[in-house]
PDBQT receptor file of N, H, CA, C and O in Angstrom, charges set to zero:
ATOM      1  N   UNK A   1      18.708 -78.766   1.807  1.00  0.00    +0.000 N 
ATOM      2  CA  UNK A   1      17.329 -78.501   2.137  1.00  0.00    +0.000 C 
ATOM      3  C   UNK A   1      17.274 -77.301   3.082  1.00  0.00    +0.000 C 
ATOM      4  O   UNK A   1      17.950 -77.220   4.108  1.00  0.00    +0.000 OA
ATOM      5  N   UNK A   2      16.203 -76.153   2.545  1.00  0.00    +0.000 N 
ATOM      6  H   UNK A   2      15.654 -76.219   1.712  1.00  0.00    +0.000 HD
ATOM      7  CA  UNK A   2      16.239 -75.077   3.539  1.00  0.00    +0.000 C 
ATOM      8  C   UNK A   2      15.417 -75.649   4.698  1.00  0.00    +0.000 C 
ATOM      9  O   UNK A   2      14.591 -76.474   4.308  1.00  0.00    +0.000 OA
ATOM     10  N   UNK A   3      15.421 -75.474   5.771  1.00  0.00    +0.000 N 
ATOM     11  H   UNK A   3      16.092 -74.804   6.088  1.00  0.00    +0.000 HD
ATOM     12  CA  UNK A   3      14.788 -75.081   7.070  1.00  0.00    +0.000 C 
ATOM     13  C   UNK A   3      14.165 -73.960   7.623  1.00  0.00    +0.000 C 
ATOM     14  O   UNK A   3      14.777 -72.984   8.057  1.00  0.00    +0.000 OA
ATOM     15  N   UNK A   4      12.768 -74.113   7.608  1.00  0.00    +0.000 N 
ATOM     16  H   UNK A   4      12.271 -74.905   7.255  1.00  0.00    +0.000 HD
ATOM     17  CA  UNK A   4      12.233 -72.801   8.076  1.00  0.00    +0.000 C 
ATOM     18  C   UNK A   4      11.689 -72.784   9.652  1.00  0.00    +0.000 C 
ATOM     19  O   UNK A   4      10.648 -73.326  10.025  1.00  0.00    +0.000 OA
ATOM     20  N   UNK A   5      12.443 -72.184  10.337  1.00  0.00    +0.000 N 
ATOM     21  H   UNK A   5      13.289 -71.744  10.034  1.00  0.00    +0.000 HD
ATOM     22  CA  UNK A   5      12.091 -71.694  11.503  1.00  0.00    +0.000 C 
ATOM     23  C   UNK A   5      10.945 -71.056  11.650  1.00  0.00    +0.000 C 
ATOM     24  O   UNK A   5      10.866 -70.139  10.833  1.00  0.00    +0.000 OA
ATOM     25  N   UNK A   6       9.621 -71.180  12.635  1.00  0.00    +0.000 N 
ATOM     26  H   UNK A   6       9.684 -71.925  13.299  1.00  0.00    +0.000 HD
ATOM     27  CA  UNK A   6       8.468 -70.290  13.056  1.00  0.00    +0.000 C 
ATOM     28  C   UNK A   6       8.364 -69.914  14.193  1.00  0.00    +0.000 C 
ATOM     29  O   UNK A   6       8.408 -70.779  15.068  1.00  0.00    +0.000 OA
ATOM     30  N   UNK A   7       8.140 -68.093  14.690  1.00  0.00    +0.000 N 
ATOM     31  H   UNK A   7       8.104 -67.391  13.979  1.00  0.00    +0.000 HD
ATOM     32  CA  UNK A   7       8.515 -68.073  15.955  1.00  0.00    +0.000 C 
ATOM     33  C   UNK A   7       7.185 -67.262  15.632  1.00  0.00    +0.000 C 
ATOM     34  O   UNK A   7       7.067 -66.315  14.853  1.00  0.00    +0.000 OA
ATOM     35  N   UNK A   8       5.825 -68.106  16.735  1.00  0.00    +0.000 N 
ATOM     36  H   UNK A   8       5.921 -68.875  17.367  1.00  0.00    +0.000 HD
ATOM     37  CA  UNK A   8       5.411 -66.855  17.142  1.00  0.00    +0.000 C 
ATOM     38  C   UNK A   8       5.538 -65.872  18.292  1.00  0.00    +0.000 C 
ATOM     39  O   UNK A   8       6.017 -66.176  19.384  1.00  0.00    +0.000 OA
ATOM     40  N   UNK A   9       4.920 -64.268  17.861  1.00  0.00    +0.000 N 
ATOM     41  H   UNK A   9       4.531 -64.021  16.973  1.00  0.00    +0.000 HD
ATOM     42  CA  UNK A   9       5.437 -63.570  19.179  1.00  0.00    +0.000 C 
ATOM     43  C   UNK A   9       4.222 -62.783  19.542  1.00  0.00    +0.000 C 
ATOM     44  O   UNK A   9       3.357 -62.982  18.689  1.00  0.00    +0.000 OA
ATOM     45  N   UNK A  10       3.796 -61.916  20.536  1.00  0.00    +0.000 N 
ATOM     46  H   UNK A  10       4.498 -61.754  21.229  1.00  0.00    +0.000 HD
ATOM     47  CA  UNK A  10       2.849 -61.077  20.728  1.00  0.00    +0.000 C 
ATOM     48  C   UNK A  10       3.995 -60.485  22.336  1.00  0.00    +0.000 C 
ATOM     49  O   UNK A  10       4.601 -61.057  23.242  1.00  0.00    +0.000 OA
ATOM     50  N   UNK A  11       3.661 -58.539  21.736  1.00  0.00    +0.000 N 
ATOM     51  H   UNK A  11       3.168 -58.075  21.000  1.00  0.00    +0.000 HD
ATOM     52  CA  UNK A  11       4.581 -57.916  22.585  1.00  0.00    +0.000 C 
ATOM     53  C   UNK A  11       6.077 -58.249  23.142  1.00  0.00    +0.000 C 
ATOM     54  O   UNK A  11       6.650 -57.641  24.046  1.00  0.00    +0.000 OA
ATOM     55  N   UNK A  12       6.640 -59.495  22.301  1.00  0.00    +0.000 N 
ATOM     56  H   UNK A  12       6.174 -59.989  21.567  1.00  0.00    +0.000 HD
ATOM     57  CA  UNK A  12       7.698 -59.643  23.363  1.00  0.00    +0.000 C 
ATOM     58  C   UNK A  12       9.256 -59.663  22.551  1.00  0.00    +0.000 C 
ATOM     59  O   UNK A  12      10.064 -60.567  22.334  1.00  0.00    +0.000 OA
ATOM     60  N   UNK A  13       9.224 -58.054  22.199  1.00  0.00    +0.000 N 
ATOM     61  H   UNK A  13       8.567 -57.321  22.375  1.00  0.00    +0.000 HD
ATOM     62  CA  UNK A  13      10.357 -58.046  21.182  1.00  0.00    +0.000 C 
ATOM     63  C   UNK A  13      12.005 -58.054  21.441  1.00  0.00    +0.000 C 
ATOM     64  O   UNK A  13      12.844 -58.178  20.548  1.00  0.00    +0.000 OA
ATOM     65  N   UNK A  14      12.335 -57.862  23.138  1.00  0.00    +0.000 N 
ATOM     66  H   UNK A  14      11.654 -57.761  23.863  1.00  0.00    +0.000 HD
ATOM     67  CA  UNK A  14      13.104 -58.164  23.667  1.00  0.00    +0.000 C 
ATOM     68  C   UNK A  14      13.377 -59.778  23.701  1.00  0.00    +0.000 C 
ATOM     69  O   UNK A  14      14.550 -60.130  23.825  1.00  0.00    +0.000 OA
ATOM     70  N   UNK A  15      12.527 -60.611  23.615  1.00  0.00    +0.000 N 
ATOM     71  H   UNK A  15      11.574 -60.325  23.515  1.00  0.00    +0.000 HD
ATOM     72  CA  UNK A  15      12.702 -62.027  24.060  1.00  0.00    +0.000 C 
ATOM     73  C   UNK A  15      13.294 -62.401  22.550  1.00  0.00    +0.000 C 
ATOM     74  O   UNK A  15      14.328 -62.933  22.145  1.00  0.00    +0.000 OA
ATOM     75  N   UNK A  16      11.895 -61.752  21.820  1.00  0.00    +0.000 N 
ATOM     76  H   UNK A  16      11.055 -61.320  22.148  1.00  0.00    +0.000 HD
ATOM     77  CA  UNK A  16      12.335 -62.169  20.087  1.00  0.00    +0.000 C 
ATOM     78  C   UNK A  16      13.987 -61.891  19.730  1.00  0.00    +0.000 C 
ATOM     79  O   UNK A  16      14.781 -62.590  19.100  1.00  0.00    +0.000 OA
ATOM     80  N   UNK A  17      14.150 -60.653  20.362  1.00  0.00    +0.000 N 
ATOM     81  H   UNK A  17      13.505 -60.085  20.874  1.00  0.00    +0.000 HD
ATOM     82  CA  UNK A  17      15.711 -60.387  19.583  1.00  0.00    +0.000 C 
ATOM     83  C   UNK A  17      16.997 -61.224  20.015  1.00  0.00    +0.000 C 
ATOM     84  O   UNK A  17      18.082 -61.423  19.469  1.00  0.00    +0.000 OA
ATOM     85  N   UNK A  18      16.178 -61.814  21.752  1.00  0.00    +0.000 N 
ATOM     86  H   UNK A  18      15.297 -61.652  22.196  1.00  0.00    +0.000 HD
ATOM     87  CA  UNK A  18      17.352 -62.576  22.049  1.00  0.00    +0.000 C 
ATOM     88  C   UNK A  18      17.445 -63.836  21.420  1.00  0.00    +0.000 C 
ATOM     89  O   UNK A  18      18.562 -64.336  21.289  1.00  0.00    +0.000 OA
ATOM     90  N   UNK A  19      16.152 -64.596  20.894  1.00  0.00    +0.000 N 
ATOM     91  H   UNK A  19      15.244 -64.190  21.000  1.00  0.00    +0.000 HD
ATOM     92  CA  UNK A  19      16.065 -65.518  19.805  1.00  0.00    +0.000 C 
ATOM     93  C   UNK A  19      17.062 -65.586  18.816  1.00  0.00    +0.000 C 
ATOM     94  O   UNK A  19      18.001 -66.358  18.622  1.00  0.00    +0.000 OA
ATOM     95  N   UNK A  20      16.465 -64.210  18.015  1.00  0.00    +0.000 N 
ATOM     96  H   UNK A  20      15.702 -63.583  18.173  1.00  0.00    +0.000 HD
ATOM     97  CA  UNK A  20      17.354 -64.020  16.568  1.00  0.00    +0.000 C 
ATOM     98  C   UNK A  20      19.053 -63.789  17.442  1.00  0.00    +0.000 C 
ATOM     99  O   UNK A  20      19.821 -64.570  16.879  1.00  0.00    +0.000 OA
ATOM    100  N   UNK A  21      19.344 -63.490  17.871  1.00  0.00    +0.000 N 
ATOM    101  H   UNK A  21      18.720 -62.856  18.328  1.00  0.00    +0.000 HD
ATOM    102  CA  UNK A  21      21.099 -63.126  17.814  1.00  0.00    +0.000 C 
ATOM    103  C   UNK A  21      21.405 -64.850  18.559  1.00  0.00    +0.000 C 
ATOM    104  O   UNK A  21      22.596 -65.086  18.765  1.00  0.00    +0.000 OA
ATOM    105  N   UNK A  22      20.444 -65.930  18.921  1.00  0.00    +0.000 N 
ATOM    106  H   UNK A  22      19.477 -65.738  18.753  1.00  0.00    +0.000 HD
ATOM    107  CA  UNK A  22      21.104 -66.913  19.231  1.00  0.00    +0.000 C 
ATOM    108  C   UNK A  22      21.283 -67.718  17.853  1.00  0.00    +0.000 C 
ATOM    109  O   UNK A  22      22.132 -68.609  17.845  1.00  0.00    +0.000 OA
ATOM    110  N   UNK A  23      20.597 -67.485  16.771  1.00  0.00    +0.000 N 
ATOM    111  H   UNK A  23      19.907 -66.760  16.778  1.00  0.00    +0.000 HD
ATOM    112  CA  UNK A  23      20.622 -68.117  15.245  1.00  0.00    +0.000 C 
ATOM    113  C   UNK A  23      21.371 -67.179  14.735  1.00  0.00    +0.000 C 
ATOM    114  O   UNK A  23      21.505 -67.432  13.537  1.00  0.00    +0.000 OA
ATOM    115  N   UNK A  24      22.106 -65.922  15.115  1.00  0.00    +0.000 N 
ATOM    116  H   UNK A  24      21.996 -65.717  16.088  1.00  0.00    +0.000 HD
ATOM    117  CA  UNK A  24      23.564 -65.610  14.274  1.00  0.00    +0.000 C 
ATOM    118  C   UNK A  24      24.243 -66.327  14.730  1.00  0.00    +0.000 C 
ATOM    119  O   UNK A  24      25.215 -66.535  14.005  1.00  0.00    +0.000 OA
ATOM    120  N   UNK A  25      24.252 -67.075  15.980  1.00  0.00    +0.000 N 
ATOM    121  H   UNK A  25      23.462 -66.906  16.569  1.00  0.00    +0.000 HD
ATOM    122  CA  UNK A  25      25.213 -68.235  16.443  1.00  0.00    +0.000 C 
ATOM    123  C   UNK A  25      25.819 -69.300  15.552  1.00  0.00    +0.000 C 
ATOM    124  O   UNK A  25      27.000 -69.628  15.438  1.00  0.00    +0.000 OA
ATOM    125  N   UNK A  26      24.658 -69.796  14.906  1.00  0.00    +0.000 N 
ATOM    126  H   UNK A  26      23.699 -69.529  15.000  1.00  0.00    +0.000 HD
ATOM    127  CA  UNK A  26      24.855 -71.074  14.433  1.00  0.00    +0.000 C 
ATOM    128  C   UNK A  26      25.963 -71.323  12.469  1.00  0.00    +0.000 C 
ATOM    129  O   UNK A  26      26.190 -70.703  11.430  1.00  0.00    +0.000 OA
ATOM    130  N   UNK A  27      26.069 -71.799  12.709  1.00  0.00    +0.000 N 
ATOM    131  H   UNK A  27      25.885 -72.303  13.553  1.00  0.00    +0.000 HD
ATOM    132  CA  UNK A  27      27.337 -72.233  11.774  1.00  0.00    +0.000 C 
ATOM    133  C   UNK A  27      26.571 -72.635  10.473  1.00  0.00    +0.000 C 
ATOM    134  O   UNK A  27      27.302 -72.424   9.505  1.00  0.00    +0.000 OA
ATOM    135  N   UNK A  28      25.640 -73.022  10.194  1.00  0.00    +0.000 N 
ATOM    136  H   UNK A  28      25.046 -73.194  10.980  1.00  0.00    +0.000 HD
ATOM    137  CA  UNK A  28      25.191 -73.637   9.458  1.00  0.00    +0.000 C 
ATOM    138  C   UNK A  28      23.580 -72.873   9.292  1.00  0.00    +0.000 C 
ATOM    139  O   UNK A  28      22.544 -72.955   9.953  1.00  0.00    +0.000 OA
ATOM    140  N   UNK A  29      23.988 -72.097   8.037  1.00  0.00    +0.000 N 
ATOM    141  H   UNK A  29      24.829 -72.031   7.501  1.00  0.00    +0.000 HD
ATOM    142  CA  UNK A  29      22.967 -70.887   7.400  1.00  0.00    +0.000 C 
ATOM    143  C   UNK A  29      21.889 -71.173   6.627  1.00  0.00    +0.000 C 
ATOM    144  O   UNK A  29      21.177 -70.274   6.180  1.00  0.00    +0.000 OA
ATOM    145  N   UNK A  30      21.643 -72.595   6.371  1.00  0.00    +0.000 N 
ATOM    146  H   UNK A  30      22.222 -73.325   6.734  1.00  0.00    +0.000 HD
ATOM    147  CA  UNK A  30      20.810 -72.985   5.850  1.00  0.00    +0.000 C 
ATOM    148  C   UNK A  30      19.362 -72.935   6.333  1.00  0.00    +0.000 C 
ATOM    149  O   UNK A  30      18.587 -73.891   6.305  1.00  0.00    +0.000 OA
ATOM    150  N   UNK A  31      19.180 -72.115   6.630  1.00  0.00    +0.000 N 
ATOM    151  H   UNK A  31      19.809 -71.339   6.652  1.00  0.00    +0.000 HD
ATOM    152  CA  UNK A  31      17.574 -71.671   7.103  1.00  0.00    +0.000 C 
ATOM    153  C   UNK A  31      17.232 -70.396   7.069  1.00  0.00    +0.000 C 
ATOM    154  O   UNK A  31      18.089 -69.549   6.817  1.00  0.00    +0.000 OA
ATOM    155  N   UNK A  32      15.699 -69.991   7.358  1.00  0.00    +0.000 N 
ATOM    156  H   UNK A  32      15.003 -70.679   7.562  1.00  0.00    +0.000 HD
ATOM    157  CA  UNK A  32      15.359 -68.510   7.206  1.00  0.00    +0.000 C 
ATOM    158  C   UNK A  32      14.457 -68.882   8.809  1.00  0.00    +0.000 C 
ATOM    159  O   UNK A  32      14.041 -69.942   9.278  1.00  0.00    +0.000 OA
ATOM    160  N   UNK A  33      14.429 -67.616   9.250  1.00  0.00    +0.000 N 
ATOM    161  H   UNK A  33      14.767 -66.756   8.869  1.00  0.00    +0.000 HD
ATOM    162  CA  UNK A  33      13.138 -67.158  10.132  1.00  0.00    +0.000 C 
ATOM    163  C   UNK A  33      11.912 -66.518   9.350  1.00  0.00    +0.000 C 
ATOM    164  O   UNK A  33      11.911 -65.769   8.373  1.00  0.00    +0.000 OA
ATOM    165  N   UNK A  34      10.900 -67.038  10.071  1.00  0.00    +0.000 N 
ATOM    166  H   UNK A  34      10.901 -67.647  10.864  1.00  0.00    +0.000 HD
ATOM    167  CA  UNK A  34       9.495 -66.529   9.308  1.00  0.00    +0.000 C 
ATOM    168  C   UNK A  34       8.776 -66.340  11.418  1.00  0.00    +0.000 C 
ATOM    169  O   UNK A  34       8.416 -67.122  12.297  1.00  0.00    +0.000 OA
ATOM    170  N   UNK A  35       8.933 -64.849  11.267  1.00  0.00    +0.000 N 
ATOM    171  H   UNK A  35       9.226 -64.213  10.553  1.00  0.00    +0.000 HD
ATOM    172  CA  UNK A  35       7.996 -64.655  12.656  1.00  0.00    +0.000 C 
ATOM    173  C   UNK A  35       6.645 -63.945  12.065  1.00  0.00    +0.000 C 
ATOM    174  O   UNK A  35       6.418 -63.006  11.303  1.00  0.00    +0.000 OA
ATOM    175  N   UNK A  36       5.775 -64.993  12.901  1.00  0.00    +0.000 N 
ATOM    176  H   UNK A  36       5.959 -65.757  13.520  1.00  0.00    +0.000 HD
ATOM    177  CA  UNK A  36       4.524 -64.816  12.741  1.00  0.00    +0.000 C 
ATOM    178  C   UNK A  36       4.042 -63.683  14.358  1.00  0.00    +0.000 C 
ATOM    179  O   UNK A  36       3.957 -64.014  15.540  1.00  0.00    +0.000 OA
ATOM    180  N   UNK A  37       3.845 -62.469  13.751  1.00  0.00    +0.000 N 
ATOM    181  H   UNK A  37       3.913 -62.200  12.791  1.00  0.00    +0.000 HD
ATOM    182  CA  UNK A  37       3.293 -61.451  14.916  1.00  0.00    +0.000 C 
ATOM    183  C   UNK A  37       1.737 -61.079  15.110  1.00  0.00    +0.000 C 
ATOM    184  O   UNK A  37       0.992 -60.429  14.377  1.00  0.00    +0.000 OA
ATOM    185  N   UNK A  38       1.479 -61.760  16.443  1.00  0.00    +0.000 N 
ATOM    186  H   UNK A  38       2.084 -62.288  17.039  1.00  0.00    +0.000 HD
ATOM    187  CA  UNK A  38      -0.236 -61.465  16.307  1.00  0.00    +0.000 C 
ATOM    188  C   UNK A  38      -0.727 -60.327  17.214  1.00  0.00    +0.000 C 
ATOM    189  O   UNK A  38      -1.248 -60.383  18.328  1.00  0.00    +0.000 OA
ATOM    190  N   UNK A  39      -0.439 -59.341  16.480  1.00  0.00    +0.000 N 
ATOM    191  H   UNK A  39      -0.016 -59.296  15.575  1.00  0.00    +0.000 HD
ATOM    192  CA  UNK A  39      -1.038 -57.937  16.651  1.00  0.00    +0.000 C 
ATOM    193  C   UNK A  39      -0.544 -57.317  17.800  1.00  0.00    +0.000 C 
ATOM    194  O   UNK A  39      -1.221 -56.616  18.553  1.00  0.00    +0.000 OA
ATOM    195  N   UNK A  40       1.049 -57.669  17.974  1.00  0.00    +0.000 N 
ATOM    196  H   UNK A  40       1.598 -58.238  17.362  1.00  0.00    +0.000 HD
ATOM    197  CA  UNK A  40       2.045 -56.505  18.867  1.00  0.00    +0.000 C 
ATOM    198  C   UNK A  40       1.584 -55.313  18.657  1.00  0.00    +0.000 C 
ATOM    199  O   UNK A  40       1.315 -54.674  17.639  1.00  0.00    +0.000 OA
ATOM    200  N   UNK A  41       1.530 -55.097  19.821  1.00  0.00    +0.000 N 
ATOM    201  H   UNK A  41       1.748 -55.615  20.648  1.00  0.00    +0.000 HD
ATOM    202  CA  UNK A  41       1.487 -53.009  19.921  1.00  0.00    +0.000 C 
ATOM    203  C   UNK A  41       2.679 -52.469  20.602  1.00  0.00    +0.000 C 
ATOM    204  O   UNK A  41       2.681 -51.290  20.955  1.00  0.00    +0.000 OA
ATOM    205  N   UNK A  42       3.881 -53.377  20.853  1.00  0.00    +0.000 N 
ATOM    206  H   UNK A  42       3.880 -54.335  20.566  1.00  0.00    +0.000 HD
ATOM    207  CA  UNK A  42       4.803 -52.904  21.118  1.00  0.00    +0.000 C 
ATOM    208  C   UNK A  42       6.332 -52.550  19.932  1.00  0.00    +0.000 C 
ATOM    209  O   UNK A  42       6.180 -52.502  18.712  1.00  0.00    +0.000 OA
ATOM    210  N   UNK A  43       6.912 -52.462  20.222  1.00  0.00    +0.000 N 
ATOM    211  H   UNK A  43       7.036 -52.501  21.214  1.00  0.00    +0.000 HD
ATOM    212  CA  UNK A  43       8.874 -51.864  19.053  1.00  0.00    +0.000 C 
ATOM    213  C   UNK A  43       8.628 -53.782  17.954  1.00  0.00    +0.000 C 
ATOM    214  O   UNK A  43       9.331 -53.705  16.946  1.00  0.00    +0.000 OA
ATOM    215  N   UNK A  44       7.962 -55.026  18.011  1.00  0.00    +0.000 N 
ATOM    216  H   UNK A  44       7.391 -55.089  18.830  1.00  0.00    +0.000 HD
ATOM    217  CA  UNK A  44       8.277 -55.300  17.494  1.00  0.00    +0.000 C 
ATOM    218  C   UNK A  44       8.678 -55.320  15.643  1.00  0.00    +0.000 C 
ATOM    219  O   UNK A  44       9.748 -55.794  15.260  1.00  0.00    +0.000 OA
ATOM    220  N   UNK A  45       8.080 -54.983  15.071  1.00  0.00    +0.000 N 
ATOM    221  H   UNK A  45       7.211 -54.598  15.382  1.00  0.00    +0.000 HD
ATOM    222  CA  UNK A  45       8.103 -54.767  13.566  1.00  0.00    +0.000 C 
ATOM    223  C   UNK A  45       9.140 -53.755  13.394  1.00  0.00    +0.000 C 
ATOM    224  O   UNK A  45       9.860 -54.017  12.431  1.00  0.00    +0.000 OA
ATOM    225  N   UNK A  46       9.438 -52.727  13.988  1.00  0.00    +0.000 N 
ATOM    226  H   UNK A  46       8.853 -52.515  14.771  1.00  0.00    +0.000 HD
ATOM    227  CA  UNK A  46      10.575 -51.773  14.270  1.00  0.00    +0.000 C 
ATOM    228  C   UNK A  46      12.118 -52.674  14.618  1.00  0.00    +0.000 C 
ATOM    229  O   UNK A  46      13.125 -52.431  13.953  1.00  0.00    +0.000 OA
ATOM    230  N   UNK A  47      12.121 -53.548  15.554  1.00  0.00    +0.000 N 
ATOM    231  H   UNK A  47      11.304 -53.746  16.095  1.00  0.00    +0.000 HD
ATOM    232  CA  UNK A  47      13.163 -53.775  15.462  1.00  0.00    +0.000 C 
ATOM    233  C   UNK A  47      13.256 -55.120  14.764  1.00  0.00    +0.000 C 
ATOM    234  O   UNK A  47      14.269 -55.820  14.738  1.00  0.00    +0.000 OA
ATOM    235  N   UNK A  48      12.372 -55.336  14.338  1.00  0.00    +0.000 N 
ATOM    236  H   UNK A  48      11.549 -54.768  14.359  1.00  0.00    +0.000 HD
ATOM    237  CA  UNK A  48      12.374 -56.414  13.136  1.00  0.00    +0.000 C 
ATOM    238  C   UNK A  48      12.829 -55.995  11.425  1.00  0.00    +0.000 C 
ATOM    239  O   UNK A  48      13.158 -56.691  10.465  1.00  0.00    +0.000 OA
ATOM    240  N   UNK A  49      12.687 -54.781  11.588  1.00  0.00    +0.000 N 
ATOM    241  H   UNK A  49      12.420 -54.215  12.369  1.00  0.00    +0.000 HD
ATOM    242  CA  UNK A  49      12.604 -53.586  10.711  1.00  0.00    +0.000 C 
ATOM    243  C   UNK A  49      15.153 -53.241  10.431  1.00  0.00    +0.000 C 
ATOM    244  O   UNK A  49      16.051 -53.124   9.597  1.00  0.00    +0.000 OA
ATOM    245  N   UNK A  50      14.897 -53.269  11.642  1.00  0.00    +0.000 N 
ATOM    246  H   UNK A  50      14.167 -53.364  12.320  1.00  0.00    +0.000 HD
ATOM    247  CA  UNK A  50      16.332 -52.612  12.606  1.00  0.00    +0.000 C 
ATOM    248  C   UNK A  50      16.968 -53.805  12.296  1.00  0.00    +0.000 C 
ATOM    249  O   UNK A  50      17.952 -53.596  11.587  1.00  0.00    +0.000 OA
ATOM    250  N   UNK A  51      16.786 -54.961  12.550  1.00  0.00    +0.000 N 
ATOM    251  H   UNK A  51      15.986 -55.131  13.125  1.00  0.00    +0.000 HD
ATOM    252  CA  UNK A  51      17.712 -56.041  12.684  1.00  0.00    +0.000 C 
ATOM    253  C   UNK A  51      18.644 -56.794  11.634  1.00  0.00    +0.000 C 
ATOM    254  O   UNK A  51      18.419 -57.117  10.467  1.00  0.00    +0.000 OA
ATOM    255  N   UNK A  52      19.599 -56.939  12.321  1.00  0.00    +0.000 N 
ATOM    256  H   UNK A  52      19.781 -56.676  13.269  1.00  0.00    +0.000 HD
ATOM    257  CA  UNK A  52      21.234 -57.194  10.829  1.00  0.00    +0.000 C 
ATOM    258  C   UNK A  52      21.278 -58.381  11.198  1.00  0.00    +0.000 C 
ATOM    259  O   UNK A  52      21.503 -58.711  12.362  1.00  0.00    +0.000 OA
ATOM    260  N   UNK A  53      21.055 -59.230  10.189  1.00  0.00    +0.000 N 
ATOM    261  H   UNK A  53      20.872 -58.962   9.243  1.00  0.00    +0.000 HD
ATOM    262  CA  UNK A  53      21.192 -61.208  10.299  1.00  0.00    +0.000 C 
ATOM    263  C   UNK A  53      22.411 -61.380   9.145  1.00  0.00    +0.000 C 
ATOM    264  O   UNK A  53      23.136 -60.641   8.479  1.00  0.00    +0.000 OA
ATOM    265  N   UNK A  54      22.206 -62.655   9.308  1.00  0.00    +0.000 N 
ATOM    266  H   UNK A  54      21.617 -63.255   9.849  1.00  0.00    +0.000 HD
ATOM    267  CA  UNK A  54      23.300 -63.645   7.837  1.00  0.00    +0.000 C 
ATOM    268  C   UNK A  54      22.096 -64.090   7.377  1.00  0.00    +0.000 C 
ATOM    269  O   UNK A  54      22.031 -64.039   6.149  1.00  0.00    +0.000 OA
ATOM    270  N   UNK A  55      20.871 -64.615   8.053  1.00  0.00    +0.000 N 
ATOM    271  H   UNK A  55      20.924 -64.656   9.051  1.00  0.00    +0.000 HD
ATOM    272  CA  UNK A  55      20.287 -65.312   7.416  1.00  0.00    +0.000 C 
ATOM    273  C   UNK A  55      18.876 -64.685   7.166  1.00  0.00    +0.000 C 
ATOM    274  O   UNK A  55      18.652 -63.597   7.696  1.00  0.00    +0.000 OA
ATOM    275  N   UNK A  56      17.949 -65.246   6.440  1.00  0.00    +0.000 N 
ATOM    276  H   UNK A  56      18.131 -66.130   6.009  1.00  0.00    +0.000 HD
ATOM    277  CA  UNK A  56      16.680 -64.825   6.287  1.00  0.00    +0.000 C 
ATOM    278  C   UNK A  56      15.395 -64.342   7.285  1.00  0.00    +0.000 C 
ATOM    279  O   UNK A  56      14.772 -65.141   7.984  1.00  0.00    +0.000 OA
ATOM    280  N   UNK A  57      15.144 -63.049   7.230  1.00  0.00    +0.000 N 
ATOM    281  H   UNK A  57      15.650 -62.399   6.662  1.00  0.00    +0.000 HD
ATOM    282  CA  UNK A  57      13.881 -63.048   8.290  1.00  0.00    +0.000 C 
ATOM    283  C   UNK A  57      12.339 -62.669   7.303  1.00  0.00    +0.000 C 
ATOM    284  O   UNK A  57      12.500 -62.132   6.208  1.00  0.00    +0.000 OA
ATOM    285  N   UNK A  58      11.398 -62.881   7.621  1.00  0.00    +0.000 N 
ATOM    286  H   UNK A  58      11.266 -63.318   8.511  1.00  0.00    +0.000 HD
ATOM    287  CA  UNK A  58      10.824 -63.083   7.172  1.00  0.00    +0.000 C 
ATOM    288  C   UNK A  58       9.575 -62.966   8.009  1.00  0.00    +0.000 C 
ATOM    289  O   UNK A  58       9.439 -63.950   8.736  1.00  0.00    +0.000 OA
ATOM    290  N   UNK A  59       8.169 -61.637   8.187  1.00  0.00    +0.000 N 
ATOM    291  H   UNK A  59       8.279 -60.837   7.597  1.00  0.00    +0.000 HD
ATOM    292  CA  UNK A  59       7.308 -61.505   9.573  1.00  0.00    +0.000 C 
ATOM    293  C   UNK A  59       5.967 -61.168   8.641  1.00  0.00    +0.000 C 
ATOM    294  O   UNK A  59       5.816 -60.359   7.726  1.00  0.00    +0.000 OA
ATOM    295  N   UNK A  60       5.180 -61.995   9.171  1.00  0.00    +0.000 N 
ATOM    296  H   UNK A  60       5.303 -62.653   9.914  1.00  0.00    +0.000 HD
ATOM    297  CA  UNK A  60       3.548 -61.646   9.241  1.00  0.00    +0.000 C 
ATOM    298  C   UNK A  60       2.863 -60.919  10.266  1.00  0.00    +0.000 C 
ATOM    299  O   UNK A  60       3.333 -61.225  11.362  1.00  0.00    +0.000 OA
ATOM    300  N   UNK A  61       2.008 -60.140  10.343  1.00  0.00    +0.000 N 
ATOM    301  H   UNK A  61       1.626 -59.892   9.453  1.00  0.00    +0.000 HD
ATOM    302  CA  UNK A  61       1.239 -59.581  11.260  1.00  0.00    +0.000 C 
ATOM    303  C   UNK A  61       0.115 -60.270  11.122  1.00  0.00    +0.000 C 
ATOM    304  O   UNK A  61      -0.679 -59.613  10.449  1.00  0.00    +0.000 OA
ATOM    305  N   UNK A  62      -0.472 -61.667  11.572  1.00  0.00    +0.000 N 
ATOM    306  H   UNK A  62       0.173 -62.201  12.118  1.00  0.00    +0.000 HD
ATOM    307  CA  UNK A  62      -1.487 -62.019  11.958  1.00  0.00    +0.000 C 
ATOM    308  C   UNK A  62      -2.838 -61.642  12.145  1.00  0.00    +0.000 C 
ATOM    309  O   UNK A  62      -3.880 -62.284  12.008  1.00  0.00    +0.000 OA
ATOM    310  N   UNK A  63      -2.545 -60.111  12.591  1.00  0.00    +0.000 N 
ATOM    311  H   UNK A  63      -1.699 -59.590  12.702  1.00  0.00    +0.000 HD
ATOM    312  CA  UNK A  63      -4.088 -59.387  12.846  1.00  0.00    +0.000 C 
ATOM    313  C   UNK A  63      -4.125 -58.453  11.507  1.00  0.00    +0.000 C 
ATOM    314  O   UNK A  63      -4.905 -57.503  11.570  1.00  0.00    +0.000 OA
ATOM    315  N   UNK A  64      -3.513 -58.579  10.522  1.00  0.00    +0.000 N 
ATOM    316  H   UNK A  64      -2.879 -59.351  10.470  1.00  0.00    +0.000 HD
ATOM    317  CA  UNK A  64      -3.532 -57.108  10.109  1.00  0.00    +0.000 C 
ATOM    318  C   UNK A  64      -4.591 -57.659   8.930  1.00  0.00    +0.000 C 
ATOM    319  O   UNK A  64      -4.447 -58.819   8.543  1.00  0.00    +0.000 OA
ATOM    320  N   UNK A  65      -5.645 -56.833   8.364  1.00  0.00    +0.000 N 
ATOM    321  H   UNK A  65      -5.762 -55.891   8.679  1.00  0.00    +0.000 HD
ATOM    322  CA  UNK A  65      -6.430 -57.114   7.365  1.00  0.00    +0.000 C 
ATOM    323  C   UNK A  65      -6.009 -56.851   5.939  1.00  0.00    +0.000 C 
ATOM    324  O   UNK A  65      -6.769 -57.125   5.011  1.00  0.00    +0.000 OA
TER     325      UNK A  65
């Protein structure tokens, strides 16, 4: 069974990345990330953009029409 992780974030793409590199931690790959972003105006989608996983990421922009 997959597992889907939901992280929401607004501006805080430093916190987010330390998130994601604690789930390259884990041993057991059976899940994806799905970050839900509500209308960052900061690097997040960029380094969401940037970022090297094992496992699935997966981002909404919340505000975007």
């Amino acid at each position: 069974m997959l597992l889907s992780v939901i992280i929401a974030t607004y501006n805080r793409s430093s916190v987010l990345k330390q998130s994601l590199d604690c789930f390259q931690e884990q041993t057991n790959r059976n899940f994806e990330v799905i970050v839900a972003i509500d209308g960052s105006t900061d690097d997040t989608v960029e380094m969401l953009r940037d970022y090297k996983s094992d496992f699935d990421i997966r981002w909404v922009d919340t505000c975007e029409t």
